[in-house]
N, C-alpha and C positions, 0 to 999 in steps of 0.2 A: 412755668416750671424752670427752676435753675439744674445747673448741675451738680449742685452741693443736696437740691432736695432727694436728686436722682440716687446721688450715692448715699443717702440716710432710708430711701427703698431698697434699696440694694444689700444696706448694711457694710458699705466696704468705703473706701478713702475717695477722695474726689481724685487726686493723682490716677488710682485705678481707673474710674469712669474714665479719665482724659484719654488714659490708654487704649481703650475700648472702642470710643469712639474713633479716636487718630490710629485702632487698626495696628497697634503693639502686640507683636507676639510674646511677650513674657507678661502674661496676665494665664492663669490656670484654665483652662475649660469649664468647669463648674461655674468659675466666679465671673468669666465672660458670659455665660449662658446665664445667667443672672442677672446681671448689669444690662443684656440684652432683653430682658422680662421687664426691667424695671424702666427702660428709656421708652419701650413698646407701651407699656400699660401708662406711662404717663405722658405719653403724646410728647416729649422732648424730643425737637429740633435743634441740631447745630448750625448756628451763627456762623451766615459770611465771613470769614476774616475780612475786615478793612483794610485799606490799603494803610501799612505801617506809617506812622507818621514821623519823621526824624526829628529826635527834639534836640540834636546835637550834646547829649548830655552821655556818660557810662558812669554807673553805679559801683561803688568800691565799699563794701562794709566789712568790717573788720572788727574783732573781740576788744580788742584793746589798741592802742597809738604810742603807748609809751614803750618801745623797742626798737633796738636798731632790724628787725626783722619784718616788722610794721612798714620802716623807713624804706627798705627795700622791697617792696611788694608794693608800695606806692609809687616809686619812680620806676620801677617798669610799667605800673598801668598808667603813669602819666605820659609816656614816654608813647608808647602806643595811642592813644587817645589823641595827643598830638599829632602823631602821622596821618590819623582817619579826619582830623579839623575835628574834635570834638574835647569836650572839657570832663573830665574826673569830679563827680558829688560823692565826696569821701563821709562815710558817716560809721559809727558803730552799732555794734546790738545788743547795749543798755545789757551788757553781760552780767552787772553789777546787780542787777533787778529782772532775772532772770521771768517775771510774771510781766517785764513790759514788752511788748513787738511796738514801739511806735514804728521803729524805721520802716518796717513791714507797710503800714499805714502810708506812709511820705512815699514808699516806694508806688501804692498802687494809687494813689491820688493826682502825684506828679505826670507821672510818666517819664519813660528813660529810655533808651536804645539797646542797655544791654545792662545785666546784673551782674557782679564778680563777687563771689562770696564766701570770705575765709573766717567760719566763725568754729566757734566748740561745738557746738552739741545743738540741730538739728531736730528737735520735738515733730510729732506727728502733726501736730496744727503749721508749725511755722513751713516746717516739708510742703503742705497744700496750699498754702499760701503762697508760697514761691512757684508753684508748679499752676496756681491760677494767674499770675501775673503778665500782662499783655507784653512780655518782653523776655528775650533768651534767660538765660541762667544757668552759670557756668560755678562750678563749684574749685576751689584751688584750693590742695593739699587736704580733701574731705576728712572726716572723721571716723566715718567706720568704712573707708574703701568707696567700690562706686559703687555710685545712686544709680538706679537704674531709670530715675527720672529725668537727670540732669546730667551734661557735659562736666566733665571731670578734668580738670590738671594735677596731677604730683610729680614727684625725683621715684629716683631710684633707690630707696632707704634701704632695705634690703642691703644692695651691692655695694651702699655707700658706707654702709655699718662694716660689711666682710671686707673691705680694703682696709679700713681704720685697724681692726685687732689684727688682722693678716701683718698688718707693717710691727705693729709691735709685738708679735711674735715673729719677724725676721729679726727681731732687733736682740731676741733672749728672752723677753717677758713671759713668764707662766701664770703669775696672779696677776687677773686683768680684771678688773671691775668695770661694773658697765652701769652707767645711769641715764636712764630715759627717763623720756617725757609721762604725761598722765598713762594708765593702763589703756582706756576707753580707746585711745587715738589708733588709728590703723599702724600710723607711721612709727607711733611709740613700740608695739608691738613688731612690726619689720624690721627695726632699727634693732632690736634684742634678738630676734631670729636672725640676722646675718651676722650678730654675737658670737652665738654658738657655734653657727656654721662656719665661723671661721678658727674659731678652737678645734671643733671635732678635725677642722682639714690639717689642724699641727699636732695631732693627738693627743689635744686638752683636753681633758675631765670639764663639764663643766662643773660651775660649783655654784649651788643655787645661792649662797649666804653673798658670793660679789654680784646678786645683781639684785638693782636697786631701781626704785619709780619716781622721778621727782612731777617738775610743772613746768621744765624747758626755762625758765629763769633760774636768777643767780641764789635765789633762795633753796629752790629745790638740787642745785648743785652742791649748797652749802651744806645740807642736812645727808643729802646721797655720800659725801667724802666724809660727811663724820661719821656717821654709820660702818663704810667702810674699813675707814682707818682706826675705829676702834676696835676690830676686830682683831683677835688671839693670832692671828696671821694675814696681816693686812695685803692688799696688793700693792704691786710696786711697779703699776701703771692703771691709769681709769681712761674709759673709753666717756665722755660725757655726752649723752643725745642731744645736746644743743651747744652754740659757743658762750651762749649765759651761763648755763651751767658751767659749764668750763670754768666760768668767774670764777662762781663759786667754787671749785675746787681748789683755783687757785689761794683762794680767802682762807683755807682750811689748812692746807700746805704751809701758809704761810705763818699763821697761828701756830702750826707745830712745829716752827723752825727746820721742816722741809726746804727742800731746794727741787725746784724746777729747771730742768729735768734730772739732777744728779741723784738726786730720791725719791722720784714719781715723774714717770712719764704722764702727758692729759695731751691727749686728742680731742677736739670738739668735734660740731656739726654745723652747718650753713657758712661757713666763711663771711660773717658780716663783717664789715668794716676797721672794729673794735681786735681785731685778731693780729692784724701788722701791728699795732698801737703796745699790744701788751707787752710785758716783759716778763719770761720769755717770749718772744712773739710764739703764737699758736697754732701748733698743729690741727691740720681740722680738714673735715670733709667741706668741699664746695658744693652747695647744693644753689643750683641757677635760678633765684628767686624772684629778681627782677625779668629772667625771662621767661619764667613760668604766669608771672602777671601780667606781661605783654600778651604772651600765650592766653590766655585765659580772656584776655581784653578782645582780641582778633577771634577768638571762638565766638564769645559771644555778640559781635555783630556780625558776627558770619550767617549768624541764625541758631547757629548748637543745634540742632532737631536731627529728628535721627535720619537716617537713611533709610534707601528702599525697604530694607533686611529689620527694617523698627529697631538699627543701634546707634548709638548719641556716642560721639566723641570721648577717647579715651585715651590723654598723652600722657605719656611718664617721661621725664627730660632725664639725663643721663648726671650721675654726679662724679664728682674726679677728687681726687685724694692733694692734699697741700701741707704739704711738709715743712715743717719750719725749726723752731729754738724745741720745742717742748718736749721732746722725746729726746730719747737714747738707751742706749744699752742699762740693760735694772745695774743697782748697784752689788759687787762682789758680797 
């Protein structure tokens, strides 16, 4: 009897059984006394753990590679991995072909010391696959918030979003557009909650028509600033939820014979690399992504699991405001 048969007795997720048996208290009463019928009636025994085996390897899969934010998320997990004497197996999750999990497959076949995993979107199958994997599993910058299966890393998006529009209403700005990332993302939505929270704290209205969803690249920047600036009364500063985006806003500014910052302020997010480069150089929230990946790297050979109390790790690393060329006072 496996424990995937147990949870098809049961009727509930194999992640659930794992809890049940590893003695988690955030499983319901009903659905434990359940799971306990179902482990009972089918003679299901838990396995010894074996003694972990070190295969000197950590696991890094990631949605996509072609990003300066990819680049950073890798060199802090490389960076970390190196200090432990162990090497980064950087792979993706075939985002493109959302019906394949190979890496899922390479992951449980190989074997690896520790999983780090910054993908989209997280399926109920792909969830129990990772939660049956003979190795930690650390989640970094999640998707919908924390799992309550796995160790968690994110920023502080929230407080990173309410310094961003805070500076440019020190500066005069009333019309502040704001473009985030996908709706689905946690951080997409926190990053637009510390929007408003920081309007209402200057006594802005907010005004639903400036805020906009893009996809955290320069595309979804580009489409968020035309949106905006077509509008009857455009703003005359945009908050962008990524520094891609940012690009893109700048690409739009610039097509309108705008000037950065004397007819639009733009503030980005993440401070990658690409930000001192621009002209104007960019204003932007720093969000610590190479230390979040270390972070995440050291979680997960720590072991992730939870403590006495059945709670898994949960850091949020602090983000700090970066002032630069791109803002100033709106135009008279």
């Amino acid at each position: 009897m496996t424990i995937a048969e147990v949870a098809e007795q049961a009727g509930v997720s194999v992640p659930t059984v794992s809890k049940v048996l590893n003695g988690r208290a955030d499983v319901a009463g009903p659905t434990r006394e359940r799971v306990r019928q179902a482990i009972a009636h089918s003679g299901y025994r838990k396995r010894k753990p074996a003694a972990p085996r070190r295969t000197g390897l950590i696991d890094l899969v990631l949605d996509r590679l072609d990003s300066f934010w990819a680049m950073e998320v890798l060199r802090g997990a490389e960076a970390e991995a190196r200090r432990t004497d162990r090497q980064v197996v950087l792979g993706t999750s075939d985002n493109d072909d959302p019906d394949s999990r190979a890496w899922l497959d390479r992951l449980a076949a190989r074997g690896t010391d520790g999983v780090v995993v910054v993908v989209g979107d997280q399926d109920p199958e792909t969830t129990a696959r990772l939660a049956a994997l003979e190795a930690p599993v650390v989640l970094l910058d999640p998707v919908g918030g924390s799992d309550p299966a796995f160790a968690t890393v994110g920023a502080t998006n929230w407080a990173g979003a309410f310094s961003a529009v805070e500076h440019l209403t020190s500066l005069g700005h009333r019309r502040i557009g704001v473009i985030s990332g996908p709706p689905r993302l946690s951080s997409s939505q926190q990053r637009v909650d510390g929007y408003r929270a920081a309007l209402r704290r200057s006594g802005i209205a907010a005004d639903e028509d400036l805020v906009r969803f893009g996809d955290f690249l320069v595309g979804g920047g580009h489409r968020g600033a035309t949106a905006l600036l077509d509008l009857p009364e455009p703003p005359t500063a945009i908050f962008a939820g990524s520094d891609m985006q940012a690009v893109g806003v700048y690409q739009e500014a610039a097509r309108r014979g705008l000037r950065v910052p004397a007819d639009l302020s733009v503030v980005g997010f993440d401070d990658i690399s690409l930000c001192e480069y621009l002209r104007p150089s960019l204003s932007t929230v720093l969000q610590p992504l190479a230390r979040m990946a270390a972070e995440a790297v050291r979680l997960a050979l720590d072991g992730s699991g939870p403590d006495t109390d059945g709670r898994v790790p949960r850091l949020e690393l602090a983000t700090d405001l970066v002032v630069r060329e791109s803002t100033a006072p709106p135009p008279p």
